[in-house]
TITIKOL-669911 format. One line per field, with one value per residue (C-alpha): residue number from 1; x, y, z; chain. Coordinates in steps of 0.2 Angstrom, whole numbers, plus 5000, padded with zeros to 4 digits. Example, Ala and Ser with C-alpha at 12.3 -4.5 7.8 and 13.67 -1.06 7.14 Angstrom:
// TITIKOL-669911
pos = c(1, 2) $
east = c(5062, 5068) $
north = c(4978, 4995) $
up = c(5039, 5036) $
unit = c(A, A) $
This chain:
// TITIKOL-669911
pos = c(1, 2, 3, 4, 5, 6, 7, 8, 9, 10, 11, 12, 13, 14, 15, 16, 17, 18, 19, 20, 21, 22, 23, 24, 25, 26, 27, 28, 29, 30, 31, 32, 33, 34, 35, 36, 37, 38, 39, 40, 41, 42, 43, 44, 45, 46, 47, 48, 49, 50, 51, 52, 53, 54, 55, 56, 57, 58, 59, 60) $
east = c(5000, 5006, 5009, 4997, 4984, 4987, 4987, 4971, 4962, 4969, 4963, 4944, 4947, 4950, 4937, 4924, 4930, 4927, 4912, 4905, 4910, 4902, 4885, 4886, 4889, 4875, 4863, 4863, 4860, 4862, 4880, 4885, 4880, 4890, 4905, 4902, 4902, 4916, 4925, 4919, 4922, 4941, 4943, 4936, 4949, 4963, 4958, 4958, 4975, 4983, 4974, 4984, 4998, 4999, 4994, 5010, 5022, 5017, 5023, 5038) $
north = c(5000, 5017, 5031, 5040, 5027, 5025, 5043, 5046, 5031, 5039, 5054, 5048, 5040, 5056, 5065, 5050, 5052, 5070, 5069, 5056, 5066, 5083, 5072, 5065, 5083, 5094, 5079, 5078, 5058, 5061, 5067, 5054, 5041, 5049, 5048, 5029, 5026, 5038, 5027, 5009, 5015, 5021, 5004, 4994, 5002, 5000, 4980, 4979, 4986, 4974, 4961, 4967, 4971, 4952, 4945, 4955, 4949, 4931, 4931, 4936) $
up = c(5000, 4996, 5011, 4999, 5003, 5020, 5024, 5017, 5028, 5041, 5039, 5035, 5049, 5061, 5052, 5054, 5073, 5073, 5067, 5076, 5092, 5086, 5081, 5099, 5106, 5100, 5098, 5078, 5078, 5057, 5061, 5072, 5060, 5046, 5057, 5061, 5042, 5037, 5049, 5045, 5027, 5031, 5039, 5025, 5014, 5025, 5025, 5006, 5006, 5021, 5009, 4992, 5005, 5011, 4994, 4986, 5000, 4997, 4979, 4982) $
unit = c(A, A, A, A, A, A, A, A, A, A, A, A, A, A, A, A, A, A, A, A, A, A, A, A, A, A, A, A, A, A, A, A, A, A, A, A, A, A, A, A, A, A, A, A, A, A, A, A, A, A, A, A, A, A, A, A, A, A, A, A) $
């Protein structure tokens, strides 16, 4: 996986976290579940890559 890629989960990460917390904070349940998903999205990518990651080790 590139640093480009892993650098950008992260920082869907973070802003799914953020997110999440400012939903929770002023009560905006919409919000919060935006958060959870930018987050559960940001993960699901990072898993692909680990896979291609693991996949690209093995043949070589």
């Amino acid at each position: 996986m590139g640093l480009g890629d892993k650098i950008s989960n992260a920082a869907q990460d973070a802003k799914g976290k953020i997110k999440e917390g400012t939903g929770d904070a002023i009560d905006n349940e919409q919000m919060e579940a935006e958060g959870k998903m930018d987050q559960v999205s940001a993960d699901a990518k990072q898993a692909g890559e680990n896979v291609k990651d693991g996949f690209r080790d093995a043949t070589r």
